[in-house]
N, C-alpha and C positions, 0 to 999 in steps of 0.2 A: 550461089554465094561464092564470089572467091576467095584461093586460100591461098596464103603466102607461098612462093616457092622453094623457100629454106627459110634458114631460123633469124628474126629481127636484128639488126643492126643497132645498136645501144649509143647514144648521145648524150653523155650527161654532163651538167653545168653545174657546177660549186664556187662556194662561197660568197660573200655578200648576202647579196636578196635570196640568191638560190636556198641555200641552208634554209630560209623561212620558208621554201615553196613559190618564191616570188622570183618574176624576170619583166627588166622593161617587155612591154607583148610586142612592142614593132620591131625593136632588136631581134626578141627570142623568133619574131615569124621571120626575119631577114637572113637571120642562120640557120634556121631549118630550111629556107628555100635554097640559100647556099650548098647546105650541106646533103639536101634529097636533089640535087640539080647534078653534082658532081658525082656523087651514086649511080645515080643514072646514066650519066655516060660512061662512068668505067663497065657497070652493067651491060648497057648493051655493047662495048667494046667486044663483054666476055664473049657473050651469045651471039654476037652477032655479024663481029670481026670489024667494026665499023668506028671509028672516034669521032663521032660529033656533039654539040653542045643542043643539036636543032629538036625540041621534041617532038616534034611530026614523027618523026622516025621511030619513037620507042615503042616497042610491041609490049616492052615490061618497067612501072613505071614502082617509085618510090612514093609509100604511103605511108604518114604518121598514123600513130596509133596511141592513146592515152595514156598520160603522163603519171609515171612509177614512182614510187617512198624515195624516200634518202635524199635526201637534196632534189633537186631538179631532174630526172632520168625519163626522156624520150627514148622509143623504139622505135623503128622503119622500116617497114614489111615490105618489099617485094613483090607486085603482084603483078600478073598478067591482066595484058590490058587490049587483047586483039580480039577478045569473042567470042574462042573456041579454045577446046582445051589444047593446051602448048606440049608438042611433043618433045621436048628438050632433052640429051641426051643426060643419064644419070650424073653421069661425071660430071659435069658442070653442074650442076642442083647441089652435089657435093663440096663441089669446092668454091662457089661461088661468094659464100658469107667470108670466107678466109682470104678468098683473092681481094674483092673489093674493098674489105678493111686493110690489106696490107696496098694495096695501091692507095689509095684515099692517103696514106700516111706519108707514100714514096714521092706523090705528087707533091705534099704539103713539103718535105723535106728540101722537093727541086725547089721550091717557091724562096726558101729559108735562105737556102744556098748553106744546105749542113755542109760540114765537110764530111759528116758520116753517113753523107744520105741517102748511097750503095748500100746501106746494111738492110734496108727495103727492097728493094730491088734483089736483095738477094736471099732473101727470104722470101720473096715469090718465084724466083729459079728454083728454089729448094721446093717448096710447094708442089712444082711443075714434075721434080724429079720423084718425087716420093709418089706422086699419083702418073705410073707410068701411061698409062691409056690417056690421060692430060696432058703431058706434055705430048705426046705421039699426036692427037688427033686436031687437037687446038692451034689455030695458025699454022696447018701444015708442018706442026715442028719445033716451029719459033721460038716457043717458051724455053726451051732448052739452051738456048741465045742468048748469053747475059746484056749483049752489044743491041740486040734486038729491044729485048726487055726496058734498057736503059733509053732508047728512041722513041719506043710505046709510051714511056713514062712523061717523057719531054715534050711529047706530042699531046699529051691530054693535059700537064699543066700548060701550055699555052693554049690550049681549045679553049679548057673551063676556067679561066685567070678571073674574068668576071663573078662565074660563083664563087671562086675563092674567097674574094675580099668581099662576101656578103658571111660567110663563114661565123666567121669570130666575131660578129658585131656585139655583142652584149661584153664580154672579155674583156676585164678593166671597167670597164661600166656599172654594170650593175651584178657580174659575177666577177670572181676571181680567173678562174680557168673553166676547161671546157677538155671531156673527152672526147675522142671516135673509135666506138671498137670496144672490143672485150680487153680485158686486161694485158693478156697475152700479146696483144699489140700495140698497146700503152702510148696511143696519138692524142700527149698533152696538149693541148694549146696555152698556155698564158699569153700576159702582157706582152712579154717582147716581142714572141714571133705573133700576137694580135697585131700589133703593132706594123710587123713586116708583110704581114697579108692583106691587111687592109689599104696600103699604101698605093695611092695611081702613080708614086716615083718607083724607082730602081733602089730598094734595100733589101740589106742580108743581115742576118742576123750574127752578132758577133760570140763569142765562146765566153761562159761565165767565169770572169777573175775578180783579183783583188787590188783594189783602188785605196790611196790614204785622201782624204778628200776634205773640204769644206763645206756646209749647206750654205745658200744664200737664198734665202725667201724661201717659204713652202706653202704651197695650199692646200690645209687638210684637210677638203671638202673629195682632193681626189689625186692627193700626194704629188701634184708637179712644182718641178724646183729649180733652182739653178746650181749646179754644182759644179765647185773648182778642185780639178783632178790636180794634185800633188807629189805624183808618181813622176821622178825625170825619166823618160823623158816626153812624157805625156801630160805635162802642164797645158793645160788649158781649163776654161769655162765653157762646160756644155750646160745643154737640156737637159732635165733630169727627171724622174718619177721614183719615190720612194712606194714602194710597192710588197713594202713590209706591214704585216698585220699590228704591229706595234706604234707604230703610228696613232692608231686612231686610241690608245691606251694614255689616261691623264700622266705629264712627268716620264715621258718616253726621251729615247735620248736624241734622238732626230730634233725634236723642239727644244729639249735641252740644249742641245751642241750648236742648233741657231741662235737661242739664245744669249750663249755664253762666250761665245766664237769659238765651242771646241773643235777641235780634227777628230775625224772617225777613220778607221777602218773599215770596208765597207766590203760584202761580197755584191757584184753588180755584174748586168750582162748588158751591152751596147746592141742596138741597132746600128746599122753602118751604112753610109751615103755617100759615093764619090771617094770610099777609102777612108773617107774621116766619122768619127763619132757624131749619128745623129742625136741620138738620146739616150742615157744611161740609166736601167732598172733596177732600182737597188732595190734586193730582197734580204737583207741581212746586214748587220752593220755594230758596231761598238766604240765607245770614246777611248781614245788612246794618249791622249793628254792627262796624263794617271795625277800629275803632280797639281793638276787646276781641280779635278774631280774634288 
């Protein structure tokens, strides 16, 4: 019987259908294959020194395991998959649940185009440094390399770019967001950067501000809208997705403010395309036309 080689890998989806136990099943299997695809090749990076997407090559593969309380929470076990027992050295059995969830994150970061997306990367330098016989024996070194680390990283999101954008497919759909990882390494996924991952263009995800705005049309079957930005000097009319829980609440002010042609205040975060605003997610918002209220 085999046994995992360290402790499971935690996936969980919230909100929407999730909260009932429910997920579209072709989404929720199209992110788990996303998400055990990209696993596995940071995995065998670890063990094996090697970045590929090809699984011929994996000695050690990524296995779901039965779906946990609380909303929607998948595990993913580790296991050998060569025949015979794997001699692997301890240090890596130790550190491999922490390295893979913090790459998994570092890679999603490069995808995003964070501007903070070093702060992974440097938490697996730190990782490397705290377990000295890790950084010493692993890549000859290398770990100890932030310049290294950061080339490793760029090198496996353009391997796995295909699993990525299978990733987050339920995301905005039929859940709100989606973790990877124990807490401690907090790889939210929402709407926007679903949005940036699943994309065959070239988007990055823009930094969350505050917009004075108009609604124009909404669909509240799945909150897309047109929205006219009021900020100078960022007047225009984008693409928009209210992607506020309030929404779907009767006498909300998003229907109201369409309604009534009020202006909001909005807190919202962009996707970004060629420089310019692809689509704007508003998660938060208030009417600011006090005197028509």
């Amino acid at each position: 019987m085999p046994e995992p080689l360290f402790e499971p890998i935690p996936i969980a989806y919230r909100g929407l259908l999730a909260d009932q136990h429910f997920v579209d099943a072709q989404q929720f299997g199209r992110s788990l294959i996303g998400a055990t695809k990209l696993a596995n090749s940071i995995c065998h990076e670890l063990f094996w020194e090697n970045i590929t997407h090809d699984p011929r090559s994996y000695h050690i593969r990524f296995c779901v395991g039965p779906s946990r309380e609380n909303g929607l929470l998948q595990e993913i076990f580790a296991i050998s998959n060569s025949g015979q027992l794997p001699l692997y050295s301890p240090i890596l059995i130790t550190v491999a649940k922490k390295f893979i969830e913090l790459s998994i994150k570092a890679v999603i970061d490069k995808v995003l185009s964070k501007k903070d997306s070093n702060n992974a990367v440097d938490r697996i330098h730190e990782l490397a440094m705290t377990h000295h016989e890790f950084a010493k024996q692993v890549h000859e070194g290398h770990m100890r390399d932030k310049a290294w680390l950061q080339r490793m990283i760029t090198t496996m999101a353009r391997e796995n770019r295909a699993s990525i954008r299978q990733l987050p497919d339920p995301v905005g759909r039929t859940v709100n967001h989606m973790q990877i990882g124990g807490a401690s390494v907090a790889n939210v996924i929402d709407e926007p950067a679903a949005e940036v991952l699943r994309s065959p263009d070239m988007l990055s995800l823009g930094e969350k501000e505050e917009y004075v705005v108009r609604i124009h049309g909404v669909f509240k079957t799945n909150g897309a809208c047109r929205v006219e930005i009021l900020n100078a000097p960022k007047k225009k009319i984008v693409s928009g997705k209210i992607a506020d829980d309030e929404l779907l609440k009767p006498g909300n002010i998003y229907t109201r403010a369409l309604n009534e042609g009020l202006t909001l205040r909005v807190v919202a975060q962009p996707t970004i395309k060629d420089r310019k605003i692809n689509r704007l997610f508003i998660t938060q918002g208030e009417i600011v036309d006090r005197q028509l209220v």
